[in-house]
Structure formats: structure tokens, C-alpha cells
TINU-975229 format. One record per residue (C-alpha): residue number from 1; x, y, z; residue in one letter. Coordinates in pm, 1 decimal. Example, Ala and Ser with C-alpha at 12.3 -4.5 7.8 and 13.67 -1.06 7.14 Angstrom:
! residues 2
PT   num          x          y          z   residuo
PT     1     1230.0     -450.0      780.0         A
PT     2     1367.0     -106.0      714.0         S
***
This chain:
! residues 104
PT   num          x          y          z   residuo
PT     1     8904.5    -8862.1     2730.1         X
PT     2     8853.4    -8541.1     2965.8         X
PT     3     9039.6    -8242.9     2762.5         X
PT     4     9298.3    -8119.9     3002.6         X
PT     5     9240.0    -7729.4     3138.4         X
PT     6     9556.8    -7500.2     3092.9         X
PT     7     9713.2    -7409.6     3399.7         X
PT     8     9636.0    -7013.5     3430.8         X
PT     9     9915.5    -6753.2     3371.5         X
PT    10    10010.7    -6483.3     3543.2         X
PT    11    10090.7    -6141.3     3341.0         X
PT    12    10264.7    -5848.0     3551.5         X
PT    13    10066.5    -5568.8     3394.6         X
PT    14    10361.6    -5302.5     3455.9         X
PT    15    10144.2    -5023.5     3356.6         X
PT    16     9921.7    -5065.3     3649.4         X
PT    17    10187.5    -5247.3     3866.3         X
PT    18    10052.1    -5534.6     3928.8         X
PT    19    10073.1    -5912.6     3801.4         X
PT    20     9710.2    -6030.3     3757.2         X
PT    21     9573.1    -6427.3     3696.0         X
PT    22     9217.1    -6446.9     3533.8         X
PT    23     8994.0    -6746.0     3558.5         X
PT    24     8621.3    -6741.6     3434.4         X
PT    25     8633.7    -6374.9     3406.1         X
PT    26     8731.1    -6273.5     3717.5         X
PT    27     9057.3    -6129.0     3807.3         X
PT    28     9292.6    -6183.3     4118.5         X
PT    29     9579.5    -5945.4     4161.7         X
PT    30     9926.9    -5814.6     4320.5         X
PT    31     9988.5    -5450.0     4327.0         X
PT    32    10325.8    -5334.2     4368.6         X
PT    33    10493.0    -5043.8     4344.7         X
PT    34    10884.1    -4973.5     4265.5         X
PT    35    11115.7    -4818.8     4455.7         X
PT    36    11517.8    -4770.2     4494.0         X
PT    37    11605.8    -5139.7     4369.4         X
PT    38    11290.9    -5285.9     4563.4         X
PT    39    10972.3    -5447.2     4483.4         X
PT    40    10729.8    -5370.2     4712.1         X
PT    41    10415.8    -5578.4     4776.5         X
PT    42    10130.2    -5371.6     4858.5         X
PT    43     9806.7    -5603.1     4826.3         X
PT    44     9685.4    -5937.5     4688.9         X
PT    45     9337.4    -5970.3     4590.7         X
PT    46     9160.4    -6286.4     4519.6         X
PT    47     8776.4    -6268.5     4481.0         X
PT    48     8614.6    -6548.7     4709.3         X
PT    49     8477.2    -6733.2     4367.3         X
PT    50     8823.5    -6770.9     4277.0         X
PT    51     8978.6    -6857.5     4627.3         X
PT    52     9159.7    -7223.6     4675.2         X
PT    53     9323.9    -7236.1     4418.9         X
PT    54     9666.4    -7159.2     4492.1         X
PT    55     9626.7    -6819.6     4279.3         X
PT    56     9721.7    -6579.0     4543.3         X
PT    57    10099.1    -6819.4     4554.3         X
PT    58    10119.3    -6799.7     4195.3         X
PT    59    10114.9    -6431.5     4207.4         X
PT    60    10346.2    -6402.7     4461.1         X
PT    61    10564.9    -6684.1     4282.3         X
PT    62    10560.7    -6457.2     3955.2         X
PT    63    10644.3    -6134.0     4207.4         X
PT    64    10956.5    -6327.6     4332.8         X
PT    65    11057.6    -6445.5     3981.9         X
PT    66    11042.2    -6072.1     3877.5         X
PT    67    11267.7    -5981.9     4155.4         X
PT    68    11538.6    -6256.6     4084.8         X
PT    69    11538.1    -6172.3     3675.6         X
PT    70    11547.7    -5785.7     3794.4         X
PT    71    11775.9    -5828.9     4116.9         X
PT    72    11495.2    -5671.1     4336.3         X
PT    73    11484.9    -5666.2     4698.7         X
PT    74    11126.4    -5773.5     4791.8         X
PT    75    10993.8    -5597.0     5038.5         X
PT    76    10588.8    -5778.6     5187.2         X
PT    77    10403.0    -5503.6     5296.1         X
PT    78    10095.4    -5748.6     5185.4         X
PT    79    10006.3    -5966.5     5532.7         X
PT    80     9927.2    -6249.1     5254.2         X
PT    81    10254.0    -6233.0     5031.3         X
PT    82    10436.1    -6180.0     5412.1         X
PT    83    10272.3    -6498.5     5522.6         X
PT    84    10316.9    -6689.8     5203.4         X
PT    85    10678.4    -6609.2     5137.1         X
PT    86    10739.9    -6713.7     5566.1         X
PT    87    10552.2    -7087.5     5488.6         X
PT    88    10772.7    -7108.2     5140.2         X
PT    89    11132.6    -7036.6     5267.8         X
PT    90    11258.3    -7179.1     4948.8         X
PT    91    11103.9    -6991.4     4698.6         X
PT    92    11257.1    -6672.6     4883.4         X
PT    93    11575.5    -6829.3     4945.5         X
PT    94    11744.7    -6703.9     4617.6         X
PT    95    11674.5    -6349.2     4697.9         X
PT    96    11660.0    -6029.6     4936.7         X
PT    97    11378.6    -5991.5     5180.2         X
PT    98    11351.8    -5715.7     5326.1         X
PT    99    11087.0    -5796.1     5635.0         X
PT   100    11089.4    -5426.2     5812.1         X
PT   101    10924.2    -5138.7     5663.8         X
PT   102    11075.5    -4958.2     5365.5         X
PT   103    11262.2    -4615.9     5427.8         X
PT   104    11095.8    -4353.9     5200.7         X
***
């Protein structure tokens, strides 16, 4: 019997703002940066080794679960987390989007 791989978990590193999944060594990220009550998604970076495999959601999932337990407006600057969080309505459903640009 095949032992069964642990699903990998995403930390949000707060020191460098941004929740990071590691498999085989390699690290995908989302930066963020906080701001007035927001969470602001700057960039999500998956190296190509590591692409497929649904990490670039989970980080986004853990960004959204941040916001809800912190009661964060998320604001997608990040064309993937945008896109992402516009095919999963109903993971953003439960909290503030804010689609437009954030006023400094």
C-alpha cells in the first residue's frame, strides 16, 4: 500500500508579507502588503516545476482566509489572484473586494 503524500501547507510569513507553499524545495509565493483595513495582493509566483498544481489557488485561498479571520478588504492588484478570485465567486463571497485600484 502506496503511503499517502501530505497535502502542502501554506504559511503567511508576515515578516516578509507573503504566504509561501514549498514542495521539493522550491517555493511559490503571495506578496502582500497592508494597508488601512486592506490586504493587498501584489504578486503570485509559482516556479514552472511547481506549476499545475493548484498552488497558486491555495495561496490565494489562505490570502482570503486571512482577510475573513482579520476582516480585510482584499484588494487583487495580482492579474492571477484577480483572475482566480473572478472564476471562484464563492470563495470571495464572504468578504470585501475591492476590484479598482487602492487610494494611497
Amino acid at each position: 500500500m502506496a503511503a499517502m503524500t501530505q497535502a502542502p501547507q501554506v504559511i503567511d510569513n508576515a515578516e516578509k508579507s507573503r504566504f509561501e507553499v514549498s514542495m521539493d524545495g522550491v517555493l511559490a509565493e503571495l506578496t502582500y502588503r497592508r494597508r488601512a483595513g486592506r490586504l493587498i495582493l501584489v504578486h503570485t509566483g509559482v516556479p514552472e516545476e511547481l506549476g499545475g498544481r493548484g498552488l497558486g489557488g491555495m495561496l490565494v485561498r489562505a490570502a482570503i482566509t486571512k482577510a475573513t479571520a482579520e476582516g480585510l478588504t482584499v484588494v487583487p492588484l495580482c492579474p492571477f489572484a484577480r483572475s482566480w478570485l473572478e472564476r471562484h465567486p464563492d470563495v470571495a463571497s464572504g468578504i470585501t473586494v475591492d476590484w479598482g485600484e487602492p487610494v494611497d
